[in-house]
C-alpha positions as CSV (number, residue, x, y, z in Angstrom):
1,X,190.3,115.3,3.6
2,X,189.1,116.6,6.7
3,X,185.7,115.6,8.7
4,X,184.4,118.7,9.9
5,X,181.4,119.1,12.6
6,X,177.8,119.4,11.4
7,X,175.0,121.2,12.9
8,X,172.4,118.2,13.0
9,X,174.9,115.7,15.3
10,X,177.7,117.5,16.6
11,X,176.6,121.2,18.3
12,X,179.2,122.1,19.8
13,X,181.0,124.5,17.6
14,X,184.8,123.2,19.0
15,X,185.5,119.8,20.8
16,X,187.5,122.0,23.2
17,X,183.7,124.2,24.1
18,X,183.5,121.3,27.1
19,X,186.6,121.5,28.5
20,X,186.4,125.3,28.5
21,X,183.2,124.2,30.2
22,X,185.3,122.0,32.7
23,X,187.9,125.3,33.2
24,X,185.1,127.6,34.7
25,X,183.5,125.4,36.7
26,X,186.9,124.1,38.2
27,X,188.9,127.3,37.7
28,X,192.0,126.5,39.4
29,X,194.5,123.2,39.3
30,X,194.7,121.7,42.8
31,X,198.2,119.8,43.4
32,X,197.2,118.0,45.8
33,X,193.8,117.6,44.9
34,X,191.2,119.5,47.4
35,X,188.2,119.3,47.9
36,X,185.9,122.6,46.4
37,X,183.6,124.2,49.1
38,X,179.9,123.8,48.6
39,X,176.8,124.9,49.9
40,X,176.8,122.6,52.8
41,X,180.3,123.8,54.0
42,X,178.9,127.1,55.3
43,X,175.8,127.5,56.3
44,X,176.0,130.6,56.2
45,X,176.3,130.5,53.0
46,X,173.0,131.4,50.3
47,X,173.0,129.2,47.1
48,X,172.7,132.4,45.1
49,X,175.8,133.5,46.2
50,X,177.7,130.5,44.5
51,X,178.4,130.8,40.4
52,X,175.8,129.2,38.2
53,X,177.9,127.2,36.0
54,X,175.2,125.9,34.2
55,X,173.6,128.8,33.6
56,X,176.7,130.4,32.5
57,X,176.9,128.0,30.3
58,X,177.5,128.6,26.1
59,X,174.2,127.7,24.5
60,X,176.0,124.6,22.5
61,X,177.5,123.2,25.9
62,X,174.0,123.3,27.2
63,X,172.2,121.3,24.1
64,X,175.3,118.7,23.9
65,X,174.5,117.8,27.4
66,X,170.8,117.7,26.9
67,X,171.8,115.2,24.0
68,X,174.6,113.3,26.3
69,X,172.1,112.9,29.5
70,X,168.8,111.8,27.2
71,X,170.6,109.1,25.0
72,X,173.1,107.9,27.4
73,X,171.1,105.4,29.0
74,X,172.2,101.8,30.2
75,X,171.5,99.7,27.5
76,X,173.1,102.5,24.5
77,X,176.5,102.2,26.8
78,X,176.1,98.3,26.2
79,X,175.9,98.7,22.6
80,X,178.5,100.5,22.0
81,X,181.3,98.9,23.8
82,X,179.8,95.8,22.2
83,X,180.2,97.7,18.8
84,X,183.7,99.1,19.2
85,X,185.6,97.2,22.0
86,X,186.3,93.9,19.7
87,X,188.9,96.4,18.1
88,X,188.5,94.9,15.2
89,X,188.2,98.1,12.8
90,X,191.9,98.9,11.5
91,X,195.3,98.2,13.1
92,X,197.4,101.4,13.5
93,X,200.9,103.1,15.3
94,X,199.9,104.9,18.5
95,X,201.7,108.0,16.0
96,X,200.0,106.7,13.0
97,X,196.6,106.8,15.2
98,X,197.4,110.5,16.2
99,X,198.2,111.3,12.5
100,X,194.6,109.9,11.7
101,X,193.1,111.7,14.0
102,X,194.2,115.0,12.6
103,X,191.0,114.2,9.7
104,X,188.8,115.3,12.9
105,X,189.4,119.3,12.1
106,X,187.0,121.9,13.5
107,X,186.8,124.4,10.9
108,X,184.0,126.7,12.3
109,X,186.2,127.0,15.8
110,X,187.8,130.7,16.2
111,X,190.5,130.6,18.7
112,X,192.4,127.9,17.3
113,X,193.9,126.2,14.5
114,X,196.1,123.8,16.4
115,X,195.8,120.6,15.2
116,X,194.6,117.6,17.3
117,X,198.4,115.6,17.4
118,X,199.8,119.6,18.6
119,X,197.0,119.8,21.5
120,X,198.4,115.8,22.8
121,X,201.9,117.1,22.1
122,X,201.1,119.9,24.2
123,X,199.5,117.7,27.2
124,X,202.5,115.1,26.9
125,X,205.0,117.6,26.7
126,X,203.8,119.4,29.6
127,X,204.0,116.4,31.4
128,X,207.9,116.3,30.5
129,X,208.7,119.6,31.2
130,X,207.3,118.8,35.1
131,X,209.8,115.6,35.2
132,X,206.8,113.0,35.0
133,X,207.3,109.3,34.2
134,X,207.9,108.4,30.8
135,X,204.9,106.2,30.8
136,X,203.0,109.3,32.2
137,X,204.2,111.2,29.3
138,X,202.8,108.7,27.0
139,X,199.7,108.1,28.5
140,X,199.2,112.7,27.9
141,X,200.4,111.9,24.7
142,X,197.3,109.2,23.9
143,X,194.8,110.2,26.3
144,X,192.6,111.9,23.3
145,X,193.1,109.4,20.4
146,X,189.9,108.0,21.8
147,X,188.1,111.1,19.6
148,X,188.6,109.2,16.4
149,X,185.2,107.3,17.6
150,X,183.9,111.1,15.7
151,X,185.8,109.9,12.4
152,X,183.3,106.8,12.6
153,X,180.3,108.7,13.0
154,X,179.8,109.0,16.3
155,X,178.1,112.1,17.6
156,X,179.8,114.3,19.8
157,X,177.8,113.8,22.5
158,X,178.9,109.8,22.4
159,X,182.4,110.7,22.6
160,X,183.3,114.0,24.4
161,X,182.0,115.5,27.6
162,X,182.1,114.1,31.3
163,X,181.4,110.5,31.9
164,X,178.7,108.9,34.7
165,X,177.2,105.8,35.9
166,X,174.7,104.2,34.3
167,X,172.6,101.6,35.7
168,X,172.0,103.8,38.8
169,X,170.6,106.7,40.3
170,X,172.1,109.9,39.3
171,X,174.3,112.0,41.1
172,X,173.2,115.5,41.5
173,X,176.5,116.7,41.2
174,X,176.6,115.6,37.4
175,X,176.6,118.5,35.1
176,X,173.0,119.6,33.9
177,X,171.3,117.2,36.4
178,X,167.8,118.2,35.2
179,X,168.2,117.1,31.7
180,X,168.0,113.8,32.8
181,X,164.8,114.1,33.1
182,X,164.6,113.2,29.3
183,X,166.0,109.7,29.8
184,X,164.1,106.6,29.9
185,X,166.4,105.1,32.6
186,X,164.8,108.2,34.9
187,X,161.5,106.2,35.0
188,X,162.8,102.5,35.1
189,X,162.7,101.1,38.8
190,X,166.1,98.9,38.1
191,X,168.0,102.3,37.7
192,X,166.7,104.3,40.2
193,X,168.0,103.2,43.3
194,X,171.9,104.1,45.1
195,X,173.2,100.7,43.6
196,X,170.8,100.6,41.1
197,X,172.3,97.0,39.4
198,X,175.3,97.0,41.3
199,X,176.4,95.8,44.4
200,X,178.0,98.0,46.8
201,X,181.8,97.9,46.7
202,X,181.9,96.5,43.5
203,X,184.7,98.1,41.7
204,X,184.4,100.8,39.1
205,X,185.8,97.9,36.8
206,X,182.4,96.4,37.3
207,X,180.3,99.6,36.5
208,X,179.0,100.9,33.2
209,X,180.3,104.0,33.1
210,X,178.3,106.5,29.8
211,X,179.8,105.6,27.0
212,X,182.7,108.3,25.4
213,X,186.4,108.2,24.1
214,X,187.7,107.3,28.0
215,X,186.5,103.8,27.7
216,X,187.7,103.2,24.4
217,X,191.2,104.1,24.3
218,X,191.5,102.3,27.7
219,X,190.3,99.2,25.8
220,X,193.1,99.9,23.4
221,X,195.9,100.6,25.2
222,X,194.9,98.6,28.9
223,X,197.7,95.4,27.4
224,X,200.5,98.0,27.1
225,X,200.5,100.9,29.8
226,X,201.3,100.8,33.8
227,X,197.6,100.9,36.0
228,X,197.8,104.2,37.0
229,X,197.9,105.4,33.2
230,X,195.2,103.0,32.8
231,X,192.9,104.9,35.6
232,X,193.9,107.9,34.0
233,X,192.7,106.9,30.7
234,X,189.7,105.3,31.6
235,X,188.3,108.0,34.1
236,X,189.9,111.2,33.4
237,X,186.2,112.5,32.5
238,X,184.8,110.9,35.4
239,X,184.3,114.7,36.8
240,X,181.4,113.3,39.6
241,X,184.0,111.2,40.5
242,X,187.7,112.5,40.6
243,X,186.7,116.0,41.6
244,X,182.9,115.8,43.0
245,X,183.3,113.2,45.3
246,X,180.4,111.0,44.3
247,X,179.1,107.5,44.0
248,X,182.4,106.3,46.7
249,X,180.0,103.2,47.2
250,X,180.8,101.7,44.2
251,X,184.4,101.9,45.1
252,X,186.9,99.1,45.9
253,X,190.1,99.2,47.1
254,X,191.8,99.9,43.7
255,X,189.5,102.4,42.9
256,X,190.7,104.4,46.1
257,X,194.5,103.8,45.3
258,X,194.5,105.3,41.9
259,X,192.0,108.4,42.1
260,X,195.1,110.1,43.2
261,X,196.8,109.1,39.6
262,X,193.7,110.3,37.8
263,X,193.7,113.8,40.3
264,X,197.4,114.2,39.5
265,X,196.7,113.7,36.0
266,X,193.8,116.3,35.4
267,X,195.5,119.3,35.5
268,X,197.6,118.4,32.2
269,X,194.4,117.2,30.6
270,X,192.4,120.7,31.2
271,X,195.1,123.4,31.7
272,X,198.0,122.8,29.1
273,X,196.4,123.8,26.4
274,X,197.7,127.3,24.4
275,X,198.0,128.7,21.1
276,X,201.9,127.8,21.0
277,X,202.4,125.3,17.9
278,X,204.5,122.0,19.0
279,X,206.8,121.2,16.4
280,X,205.6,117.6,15.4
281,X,208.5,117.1,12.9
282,X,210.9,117.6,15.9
283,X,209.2,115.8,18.4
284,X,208.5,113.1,16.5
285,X,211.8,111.0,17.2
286,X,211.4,111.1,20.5
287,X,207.4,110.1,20.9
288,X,208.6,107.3,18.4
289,X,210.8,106.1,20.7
290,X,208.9,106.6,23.9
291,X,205.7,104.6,21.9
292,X,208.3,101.6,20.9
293,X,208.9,101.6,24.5
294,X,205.5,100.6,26.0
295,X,203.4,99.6,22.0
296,X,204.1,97.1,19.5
297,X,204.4,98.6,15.7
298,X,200.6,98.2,15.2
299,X,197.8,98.2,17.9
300,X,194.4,96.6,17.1
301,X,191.4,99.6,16.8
């Protein structure tokens, strides 16, 4: 059986539409990271002469961030880790839980027919191929398995796409800024401010981050995997973050340790992706070994 997406919750016609997104609005991989010029850097320099992302933008990209920035307020990214982060739903394998996720199967998408377990093959075995760490290869390998929040009917828009603070005043630098303009916590006083309800150097730990598959397969896998894999799961759609630069206030000194881990780790998440078909049979013994390595048999969900 396979859940396929439907117009009325899930727009985008492929989960991959926002990482294509991602691709043309940060075109190349940066080893070490750099920072992109903007407007400010030249002053010479006429906004019209820089790319217009947004308006660039595929019409479905557009309406699932209208959707992500007017429902992803404060109190909905309370809910929902108070819904799912008991992990009290199933008990699963990390492969078992990449098998499972292969029921998530976008049938209307064109350019592919990879299956979700080849694109984190593909990630993770990317990662080998450059002589990573072995717990860096796992973490490629489960970086994704967050998505089965869309098997439990959860709209795309709560699951996939970047990730931002809530509880504070938005960056500008968040994609499709203006569309913020549709949610309440715009127009409440307690959100509006730099710190908004935080207190400056608090620690991203201590931030409510939207909510999206980052935070929950962090929750699942933040017993068994080194720190840095844990930053890497946790933020690697923090975009206004990792690769914009913003909201450093809320930083601690953690927080500025490991952005390199989650810079080092983006490329593999947005660029390894091709139409080349991992063999999963073959793989398989070795993923099963490298999962017994860091997981127990069956890992709460």
């Amino acid at each position: 059986m396979s859940i396929t997406a439907t117009a009325e919750n899930q727009p985008l016609q492929s989960l991959d539409e926002v990482e294509d997104f991602y691709k043309e609005r940060y075109p190349e991989p940066m080893t070490p990271p750099q920072k992109k010029p903007t407007v400010g850097t030249d002053p010479d320099k006429k906004v019209e002469e820089f790319r217009n992302y947004e308006a660039d933008a595929r019409p479905t990209v557009r309406e699932f961030y209208r959707l992500n920035h007017t429902h992803q307020t404060y109190d909905f990214a309370l809910a929902k880790r108070k819904e799912y982060l008991g992990l009290d739903r199933r008990q699963m394998g990390i492969w078992e839980a990449a098998e499972y996720l292969n029921q998530l199967v976008d049938d209307s998408d064109p350019d592919t027919d990879l299956s979700q377990l080849q694109h984190l093959l593909q990630t993770a075995e990317h990662l080998r191929a450059d002589g990573q760490p072995r717990w860096m290869v796992l973490t490629g390998f489960v970086h994704d398995l967050g998505k089965i929040l869309c098997l439990w009917g959860e709209p795309q828009w709560a699951v996939v796409g970047d990730t931002f603070p809530t509880g504070c005043a938005y960056s500008p630098k968040i994609v499709f800024p203006k569309f913020f303009e549709a949610n309440p916590d715009s127009r409440d006083p307690r959100f509006n401010t730099k710190n908004g309800v935080y207190e400056e150097g608090c620690g991203l730990d201590a931030v409510n981050l939207s909510w999206g598959h980052d935070e929950y397969i962090y929750n699942v896998c933040k017993d068994y995997l080194p720190i840095e894999g844990l930053y890497m799961l946790r933020y690697h759609s923090f975009y206004p973050w990792h690769r914009e630069g913003e909201y450093g206030h809320l930083l601690n000194d953690q927080d500025r340790t490991h952005l390199k881990a989650v810079q080092a780790f983006n490329p593999y998440d947005l660029y390894t992706k091709s139409h080349a078909k991992p063999d999963a049979v073959a793989l398989r013994p070795y993923y099963e070994d490298l999962i017994a390595e860091y997981f127990p048999a069956k890992v709460r969900w």
